[in-house]
C-alpha positions in Angstrom: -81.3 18.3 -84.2 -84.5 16.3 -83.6 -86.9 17.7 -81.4 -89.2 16.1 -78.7 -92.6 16.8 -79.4 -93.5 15.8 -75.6 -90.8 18.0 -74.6 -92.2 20.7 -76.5 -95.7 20.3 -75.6 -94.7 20.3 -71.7 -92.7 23.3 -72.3 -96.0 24.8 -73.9 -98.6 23.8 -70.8 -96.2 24.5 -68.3 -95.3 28.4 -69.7 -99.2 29.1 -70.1 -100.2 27.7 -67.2 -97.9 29.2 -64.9 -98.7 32.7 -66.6 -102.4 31.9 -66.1 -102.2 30.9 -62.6 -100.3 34.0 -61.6 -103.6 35.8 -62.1 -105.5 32.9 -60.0 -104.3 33.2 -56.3 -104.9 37.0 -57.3 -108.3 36.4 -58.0 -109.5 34.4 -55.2 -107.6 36.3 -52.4 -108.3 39.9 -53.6 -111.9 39.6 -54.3 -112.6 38.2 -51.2 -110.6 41.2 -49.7 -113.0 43.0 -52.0 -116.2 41.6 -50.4 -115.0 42.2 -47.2 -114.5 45.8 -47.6 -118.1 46.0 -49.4 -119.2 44.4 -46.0 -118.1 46.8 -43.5 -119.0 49.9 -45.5 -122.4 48.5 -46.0 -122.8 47.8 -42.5 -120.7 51.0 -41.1 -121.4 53.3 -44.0 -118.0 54.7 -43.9 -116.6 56.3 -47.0 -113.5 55.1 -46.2 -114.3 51.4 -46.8 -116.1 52.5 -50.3 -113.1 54.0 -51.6 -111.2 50.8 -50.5 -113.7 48.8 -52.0 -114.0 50.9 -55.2 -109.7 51.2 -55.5 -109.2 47.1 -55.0 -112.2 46.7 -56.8 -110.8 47.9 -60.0 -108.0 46.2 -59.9 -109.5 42.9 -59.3 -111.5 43.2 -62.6 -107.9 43.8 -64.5 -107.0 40.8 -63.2 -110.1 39.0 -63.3 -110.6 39.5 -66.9 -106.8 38.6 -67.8 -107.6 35.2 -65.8 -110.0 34.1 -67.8 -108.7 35.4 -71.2 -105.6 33.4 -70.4 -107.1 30.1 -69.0 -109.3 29.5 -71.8 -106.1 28.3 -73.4 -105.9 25.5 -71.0 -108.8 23.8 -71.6 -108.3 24.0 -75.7 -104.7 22.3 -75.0 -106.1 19.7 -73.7 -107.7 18.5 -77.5 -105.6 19.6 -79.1 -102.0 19.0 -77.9 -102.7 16.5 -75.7 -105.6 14.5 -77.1 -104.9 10.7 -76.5 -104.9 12.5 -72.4 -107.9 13.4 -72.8 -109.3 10.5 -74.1 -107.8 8.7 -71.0 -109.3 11.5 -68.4 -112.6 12.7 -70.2 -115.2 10.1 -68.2 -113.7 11.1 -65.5 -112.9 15.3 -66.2 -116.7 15.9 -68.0 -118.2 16.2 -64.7 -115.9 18.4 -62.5 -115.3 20.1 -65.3 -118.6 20.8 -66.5 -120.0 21.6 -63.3 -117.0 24.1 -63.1 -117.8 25.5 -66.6 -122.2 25.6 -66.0 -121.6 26.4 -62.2 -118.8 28.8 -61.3 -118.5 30.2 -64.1 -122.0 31.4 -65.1 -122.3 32.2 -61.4 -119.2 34.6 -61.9 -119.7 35.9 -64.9 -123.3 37.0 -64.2 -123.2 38.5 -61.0 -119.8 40.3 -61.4 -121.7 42.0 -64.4 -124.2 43.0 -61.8 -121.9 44.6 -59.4 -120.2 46.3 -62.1 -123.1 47.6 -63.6 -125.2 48.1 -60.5 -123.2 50.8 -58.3 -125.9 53.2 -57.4 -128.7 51.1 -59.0 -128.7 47.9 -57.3 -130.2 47.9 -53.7 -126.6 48.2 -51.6 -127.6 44.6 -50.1 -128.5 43.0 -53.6 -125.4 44.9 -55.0 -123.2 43.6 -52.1 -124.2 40.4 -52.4 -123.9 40.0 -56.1 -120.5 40.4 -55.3 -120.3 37.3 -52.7 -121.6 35.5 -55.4 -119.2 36.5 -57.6 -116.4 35.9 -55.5 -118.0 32.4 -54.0 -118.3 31.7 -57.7 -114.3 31.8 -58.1 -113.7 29.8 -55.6 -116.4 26.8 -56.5 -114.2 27.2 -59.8 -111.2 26.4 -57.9 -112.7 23.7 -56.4 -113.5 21.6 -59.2 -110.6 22.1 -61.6 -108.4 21.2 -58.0 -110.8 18.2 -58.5 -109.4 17.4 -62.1 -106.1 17.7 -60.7 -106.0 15.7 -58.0 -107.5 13.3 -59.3 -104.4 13.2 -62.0 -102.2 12.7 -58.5 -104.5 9.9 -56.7 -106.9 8.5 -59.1 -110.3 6.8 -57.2 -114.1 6.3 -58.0 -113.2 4.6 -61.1 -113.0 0.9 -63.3 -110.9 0.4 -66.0 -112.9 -1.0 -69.0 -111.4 -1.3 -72.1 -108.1 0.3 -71.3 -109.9 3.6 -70.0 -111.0 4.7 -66.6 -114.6 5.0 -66.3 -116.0 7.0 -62.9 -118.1 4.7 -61.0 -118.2 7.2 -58.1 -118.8 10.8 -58.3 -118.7 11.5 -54.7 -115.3 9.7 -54.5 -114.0 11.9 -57.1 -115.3 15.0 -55.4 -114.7 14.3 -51.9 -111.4 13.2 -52.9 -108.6 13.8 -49.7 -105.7 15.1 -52.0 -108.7 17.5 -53.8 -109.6 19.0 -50.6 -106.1 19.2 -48.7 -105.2 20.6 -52.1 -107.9 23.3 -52.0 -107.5 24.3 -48.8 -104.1 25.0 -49.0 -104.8 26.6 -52.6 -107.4 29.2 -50.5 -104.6 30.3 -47.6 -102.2 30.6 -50.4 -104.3 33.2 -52.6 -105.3 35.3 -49.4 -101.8 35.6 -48.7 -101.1 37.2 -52.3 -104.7 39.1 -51.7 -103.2 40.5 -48.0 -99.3 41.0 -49.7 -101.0 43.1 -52.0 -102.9 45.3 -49.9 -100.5 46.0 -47.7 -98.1 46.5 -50.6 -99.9 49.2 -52.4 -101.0 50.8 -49.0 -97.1 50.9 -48.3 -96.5 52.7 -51.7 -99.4 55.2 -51.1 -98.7 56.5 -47.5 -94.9 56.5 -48.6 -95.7 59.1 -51.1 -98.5 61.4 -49.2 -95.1 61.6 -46.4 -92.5 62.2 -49.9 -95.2 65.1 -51.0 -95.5 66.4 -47.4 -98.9 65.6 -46.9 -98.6 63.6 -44.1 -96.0 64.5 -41.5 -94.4 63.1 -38.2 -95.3 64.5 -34.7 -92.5 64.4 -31.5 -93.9 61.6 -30.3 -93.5 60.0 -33.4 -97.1 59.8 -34.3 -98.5 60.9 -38.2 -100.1 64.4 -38.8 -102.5 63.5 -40.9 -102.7 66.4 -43.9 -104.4 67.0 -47.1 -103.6 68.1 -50.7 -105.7 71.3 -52.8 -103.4 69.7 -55.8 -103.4 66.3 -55.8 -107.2 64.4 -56.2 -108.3 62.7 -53.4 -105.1 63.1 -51.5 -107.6 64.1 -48.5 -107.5 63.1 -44.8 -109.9 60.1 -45.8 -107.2 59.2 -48.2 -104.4 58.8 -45.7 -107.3 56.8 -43.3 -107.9 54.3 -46.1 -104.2 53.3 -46.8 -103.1 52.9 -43.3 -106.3 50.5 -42.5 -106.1 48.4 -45.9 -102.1 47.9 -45.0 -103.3 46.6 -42.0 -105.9 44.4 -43.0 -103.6 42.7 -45.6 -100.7 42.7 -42.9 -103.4 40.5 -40.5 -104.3 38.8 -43.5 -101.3 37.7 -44.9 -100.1 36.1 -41.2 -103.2 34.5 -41.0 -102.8 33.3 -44.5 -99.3 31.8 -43.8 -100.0 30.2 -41.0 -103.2 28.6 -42.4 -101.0 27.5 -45.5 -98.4 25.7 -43.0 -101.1 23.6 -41.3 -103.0 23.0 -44.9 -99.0 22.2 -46.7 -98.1 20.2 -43.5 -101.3 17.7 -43.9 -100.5 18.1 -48.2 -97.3 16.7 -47.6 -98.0 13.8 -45.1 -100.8 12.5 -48.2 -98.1 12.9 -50.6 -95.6 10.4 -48.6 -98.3 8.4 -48.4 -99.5 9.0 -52.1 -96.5 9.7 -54.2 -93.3 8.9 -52.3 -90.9 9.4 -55.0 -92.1 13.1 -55.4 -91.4 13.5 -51.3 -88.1 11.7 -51.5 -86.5 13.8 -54.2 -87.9 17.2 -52.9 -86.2 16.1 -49.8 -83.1 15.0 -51.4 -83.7 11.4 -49.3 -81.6 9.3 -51.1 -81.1 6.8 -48.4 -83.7 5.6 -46.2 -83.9 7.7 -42.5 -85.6 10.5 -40.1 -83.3 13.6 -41.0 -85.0 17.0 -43.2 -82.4 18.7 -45.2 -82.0 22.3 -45.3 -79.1 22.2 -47.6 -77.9 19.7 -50.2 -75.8 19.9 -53.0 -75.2 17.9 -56.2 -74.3 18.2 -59.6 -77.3 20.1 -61.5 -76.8 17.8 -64.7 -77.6 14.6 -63.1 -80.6 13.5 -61.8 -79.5 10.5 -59.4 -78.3 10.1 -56.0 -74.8 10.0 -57.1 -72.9 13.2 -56.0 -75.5 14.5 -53.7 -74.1 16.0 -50.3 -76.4 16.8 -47.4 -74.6 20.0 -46.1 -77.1 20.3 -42.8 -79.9 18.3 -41.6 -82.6 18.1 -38.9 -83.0 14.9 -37.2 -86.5 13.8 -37.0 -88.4 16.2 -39.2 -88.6 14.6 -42.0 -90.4 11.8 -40.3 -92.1 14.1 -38.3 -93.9 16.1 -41.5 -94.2 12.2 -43.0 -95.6 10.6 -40.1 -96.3 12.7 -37.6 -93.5 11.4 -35.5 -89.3 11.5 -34.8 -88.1 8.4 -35.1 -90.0 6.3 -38.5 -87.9 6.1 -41.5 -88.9 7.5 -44.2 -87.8 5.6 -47.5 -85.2 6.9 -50.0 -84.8 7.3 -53.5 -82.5 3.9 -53.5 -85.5 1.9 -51.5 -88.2 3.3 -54.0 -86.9 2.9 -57.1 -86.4 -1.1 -57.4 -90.3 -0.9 -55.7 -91.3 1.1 -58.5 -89.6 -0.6 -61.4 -90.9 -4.2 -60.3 -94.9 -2.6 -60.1 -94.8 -0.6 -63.2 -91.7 -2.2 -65.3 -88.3 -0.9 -66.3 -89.0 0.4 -69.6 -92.0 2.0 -71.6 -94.5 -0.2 -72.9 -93.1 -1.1 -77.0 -96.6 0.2 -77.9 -97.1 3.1 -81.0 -99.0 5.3 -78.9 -95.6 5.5 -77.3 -94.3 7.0 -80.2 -90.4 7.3 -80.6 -90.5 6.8 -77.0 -91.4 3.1 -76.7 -88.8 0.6 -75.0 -86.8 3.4 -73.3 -85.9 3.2 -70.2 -88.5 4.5 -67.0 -86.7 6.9 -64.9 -89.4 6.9 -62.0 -87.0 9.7 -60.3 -88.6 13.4 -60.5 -85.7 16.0 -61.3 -84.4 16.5 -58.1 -83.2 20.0 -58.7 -86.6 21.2 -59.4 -88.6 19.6 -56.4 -86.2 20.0 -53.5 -85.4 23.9 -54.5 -89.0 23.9 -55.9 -90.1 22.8 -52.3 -88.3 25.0 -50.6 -88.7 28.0 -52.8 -92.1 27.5 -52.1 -91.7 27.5 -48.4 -89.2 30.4 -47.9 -91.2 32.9 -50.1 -94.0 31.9 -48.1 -92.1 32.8 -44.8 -91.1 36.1 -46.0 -93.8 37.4 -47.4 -95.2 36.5 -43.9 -92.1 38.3 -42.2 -92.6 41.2 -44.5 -96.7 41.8 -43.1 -95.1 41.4 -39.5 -92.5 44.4 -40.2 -95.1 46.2 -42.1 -97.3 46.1 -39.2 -95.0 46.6 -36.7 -93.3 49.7 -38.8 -96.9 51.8 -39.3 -97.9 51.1 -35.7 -97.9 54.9 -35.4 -100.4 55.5 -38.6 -97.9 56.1 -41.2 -94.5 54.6 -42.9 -91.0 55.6 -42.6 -89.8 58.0 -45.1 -87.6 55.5 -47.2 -87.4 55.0 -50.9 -85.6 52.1 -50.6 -87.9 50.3 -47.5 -90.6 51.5 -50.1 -89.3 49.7 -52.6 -89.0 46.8 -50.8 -92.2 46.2 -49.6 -93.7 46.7 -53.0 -91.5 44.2 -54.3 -92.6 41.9 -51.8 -95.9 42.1 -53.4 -94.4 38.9 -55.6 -93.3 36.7 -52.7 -96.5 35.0 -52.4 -96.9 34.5 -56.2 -93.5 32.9 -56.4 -94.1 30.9 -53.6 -98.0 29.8 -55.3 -95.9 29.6 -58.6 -92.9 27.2 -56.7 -95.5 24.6 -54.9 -97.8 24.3 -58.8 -94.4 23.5 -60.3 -93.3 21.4 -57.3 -96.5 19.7 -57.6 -96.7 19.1 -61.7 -93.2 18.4 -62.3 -93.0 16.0 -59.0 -95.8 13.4 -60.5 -93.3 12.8 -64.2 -92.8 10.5 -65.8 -96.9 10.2 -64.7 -99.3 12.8 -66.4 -101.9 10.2 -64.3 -99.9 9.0 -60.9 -101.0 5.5 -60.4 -102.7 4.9 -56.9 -101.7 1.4 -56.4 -103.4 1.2 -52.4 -107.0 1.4 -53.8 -106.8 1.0 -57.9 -104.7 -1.2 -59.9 -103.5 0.0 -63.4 -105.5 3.4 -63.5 -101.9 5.1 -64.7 -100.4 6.9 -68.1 -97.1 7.8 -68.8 -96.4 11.2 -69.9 -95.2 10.3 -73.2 -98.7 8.5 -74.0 -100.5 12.0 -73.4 -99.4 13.8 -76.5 -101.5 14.2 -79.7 -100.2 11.5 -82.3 -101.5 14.2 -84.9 -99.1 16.6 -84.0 -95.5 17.2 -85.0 -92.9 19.1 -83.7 -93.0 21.5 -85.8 -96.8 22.6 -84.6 -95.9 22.6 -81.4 -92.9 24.4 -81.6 -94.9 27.4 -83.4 -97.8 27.2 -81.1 -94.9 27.5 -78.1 -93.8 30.4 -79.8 -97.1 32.0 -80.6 -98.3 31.6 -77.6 -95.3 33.1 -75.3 -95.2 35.9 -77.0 -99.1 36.8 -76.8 -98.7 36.2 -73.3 -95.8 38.3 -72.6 -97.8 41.0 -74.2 -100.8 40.4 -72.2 -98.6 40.4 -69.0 -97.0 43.8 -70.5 -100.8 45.3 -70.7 -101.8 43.7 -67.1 -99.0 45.4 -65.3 -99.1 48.5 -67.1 -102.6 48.6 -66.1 -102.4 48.1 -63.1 -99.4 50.2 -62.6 -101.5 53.0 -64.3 -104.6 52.6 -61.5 -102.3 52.3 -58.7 -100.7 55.2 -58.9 -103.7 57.4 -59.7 -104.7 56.1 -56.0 -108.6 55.8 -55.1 -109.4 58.8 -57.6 -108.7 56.8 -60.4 -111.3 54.1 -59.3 -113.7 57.1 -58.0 -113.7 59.9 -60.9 -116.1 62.4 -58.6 -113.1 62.8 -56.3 -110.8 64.8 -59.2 -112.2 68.1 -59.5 -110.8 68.3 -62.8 -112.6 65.7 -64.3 -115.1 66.5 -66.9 -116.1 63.0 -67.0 -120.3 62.3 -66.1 -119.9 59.8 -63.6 -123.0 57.6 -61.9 -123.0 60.0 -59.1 -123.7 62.6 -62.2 -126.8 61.2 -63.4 -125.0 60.4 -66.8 -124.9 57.8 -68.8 -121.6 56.3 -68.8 -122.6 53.3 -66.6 -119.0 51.6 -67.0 -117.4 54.7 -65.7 -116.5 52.5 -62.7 -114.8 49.7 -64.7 -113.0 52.1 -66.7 
């Protein structure tokens, strides 16, 4: 059997960058939790909000640190998989990118060394904001590789010269309108995963001080707060910390969702506008009209209109999140396509960059099966972990949780809704743009374009990318294996395994000890 390098080579980007972007929205969301938290207790001076901060805190350097470990990889891919990409891109990628690199990245590094290091040493306001930076650092880092992105989905602020785009306009790039409806949408998306996770953990915590006994139910249904001789930290303070962290992530995870409708809804309406064969297939719009479908059906081994069944449709909406109206038709996947093949041709150019691939047929159509559930997964895991904070809230209105393994269960587990639905709308958005690693943007640029199959390095063979596939997986599944079990690990020891000084029984010098174990906090 003869393999497809380009295949292959997808297969490789997609698996590491989906695994490195779980640990993104993660980032972004939590640590500005994180900073929060700082805030109040350095304004209330409440322990409570230190032991939130110091808890979280932990945890979002676990994941920090696995985020940029992993997404180093990207930028390497790049040269060496995908060279002849690169080529076409790197006028326009060196500045976002290196502003990213020199930026956000210096900015992050540095002062989350400082926070680290300076618990107890730092002024608190120089310590507390060394952590602003820190975090503001991740998300200018966000910012400009959403900038590299998007400018892969609407190309402007360039020329072509000699085959190449070559930025004439920096601002253009940077102010681009898919980079900051992307971004925006990007934010609300990781502070839902940051409030999912809160509230989450806090679920898990009170769950078990009410399983141990610590924390009991009144008549009136109201929690008796209690504390624990054996357990560390299991104090009155304890309880006071879960129950407001689960509420702050509750609020912030329906704020989240609702700011990621309004961001997705103006997303989408560019995308009609931008790249109308993406919208049409996640919509399953085969034919030109106004109706959204909630349900279709076709055969999962073709990738035409032929077979497809629309089992139950709105009237209206789908114009409506097009145009902002009910009654504009919104063209199909039968209207587009001839448009498509008479701009940009029926087959690939017969060129040897092309590879094996030259003179085959275009198929302009994205694979319907993966935008229109990709779409949707997207949406629906959004709405529940959104249903899942109003419950929570609604459930601990009386300070505690119900004494149920299984609800237990469940709201921990629906710690991953937002990361599926982050993970659903990257893979809507990636796979959408094919057969286009660079979407052409025929309203303002003509010819700034490059099929997929032109991206690949012509150095490499199948064979290399098939190992590096391989190789790669696997060292990722085993950093995921050491992420979770260390995170697992930390969120079960509760705030005294961010906060040694609260176990008695810990031998351990700790800052508050005068020793000299300065990383005591990041261990």
């Amino acid at each position: 059997m003869e393999l497809d390098p380009v295949l292959i080579g997808r297969w490789q980007f997609g698996i590491t960058t989906v695994y490195h972007f779980w640990m993104v929205p993660l980032t972004l969301g939590l640590g500005m939790l994180v900073a929060v938290l700082q805030t109040i207790y350095h304004r209330t001076g409440n322990e409570v909000y230190l032991r939130s901060t110091k808890f979280f805190g932990k945890l979002f350097l676990i994941n920090f640190i696995m985020g940029v470990a992993t997404g180093l990889v990207q930028e390497f891919q790049f040269g060496m998989a995908w060279s002849e990409y690169s080529r076409f891109v790197g006028d326009v990628f060196g500045a976002p990118l290196a502003l990213e690199a020199l930026l956000a990245f210096f900015l992050e590094s540095t002062f989350l060394g400082l926070w680290i290091f300076g618990w107890g040493r730092l002024p608190r306001a120089v310590h507390l904001g060394s952590l602003w930076l820190a975090v503001i650092g991740t998300w200018i880092s966000a910012y400009f590789i959403i900038v590299a992105n998007s400018w892969m989905q609407h190309p402007v602020g360039v020329d072509m010269v000699d085959g190449r785009p070559v930025m004439t306009d920096v601002w253009a790039v940077l102010g681009n309108n898919t980079a900051i409806a992307a971004f925006t949408h990007t934010i609300f998306g990781a502070l839902a995963v940051g409030g999912s996770f809160l509230l989450g953990i806090s679920w898990y915590h009170l769950y078990h001080r009410r399983k141990a006994g610590i924390d009991s139910v009144g008549a009136d249904g109201k929690v008796l707060v209690g504390s624990s001789e054996e357990l560390p930290g299991r104090d009155k303070t304890d309880h006071t910390v879960w129950i407001k962290s689960l509420r702050i992530g509750a609020i912030v995870g329906v704020i989240a969702f609702a700011g990621v409708s309004i961001t997705g809804d103006v997303q989408a309406k560019l995308m009609f506008d931008q790249q109308p064969m993406k919208m049409a297939s996640a919509e399953a719009a085969c034919h030109d009209g106004t109706q959204f479908s909630v349900l279709t059906i076709a055969d999962p081994s073709s990738n035409d209109c032929d077979g497809v069944q629309n089992i139950f449709e709105i009237p209206g909406l789908l114009s409506f999140l097009a145009n902002g109206d009910f009654d504009t038709p919104v063209h199909g996947v039968t209207t587009l396509l001839p448009e498509y093949q008479e701009r940009y041709g029926t087959h690939i150019p017969d060129d040897p960059r092309y590879g094996d691939h030259a003179g085959e047929p275009v198929d302009y159509q994205p694979i319907m099966i993966v935008t229109y559930w990709g779409f949707r997964m997207m949406i629906g895991f959004g709405a529940l972990a959104a249903g899942v904070c109003v419950i929570g809230l609604w459930l601990a209105r009386k300070g505690t949780v119900p004494e149920s393994k299984w609800l237990s269960r469940g709201f921990v587990l629906a710690i991953t809704a937002p990361f599926l639905a982050n993970s659903a709308g990257w893979i809507f958005t990636e796979m959408g743009r094919q057969p286009f690693v660079v979407a052409p943007n025929p309203a303002q640029l003509d010819g700034v374009y490059m099929y997929t199959q032109a991206a690949l390095s012509p150095e490499v063979t199948p064979a290399m990318l098939l190992f590096s596939l391989i190789s790669l997986t696997t060292v990722y599944g085993i950093l995921m294996a050491v992420e979770l079990r260390l995170i697992t690990k930390y969120v079960k020891g509760g705030v005294a395994s961010a906060m040694p000084e609260l176990d008695q029984t810990n031998t351990k010098p700790t800052i508050t000890d005068n020793g000299d174990d300065v990383l005591s906090f990041a261990y």
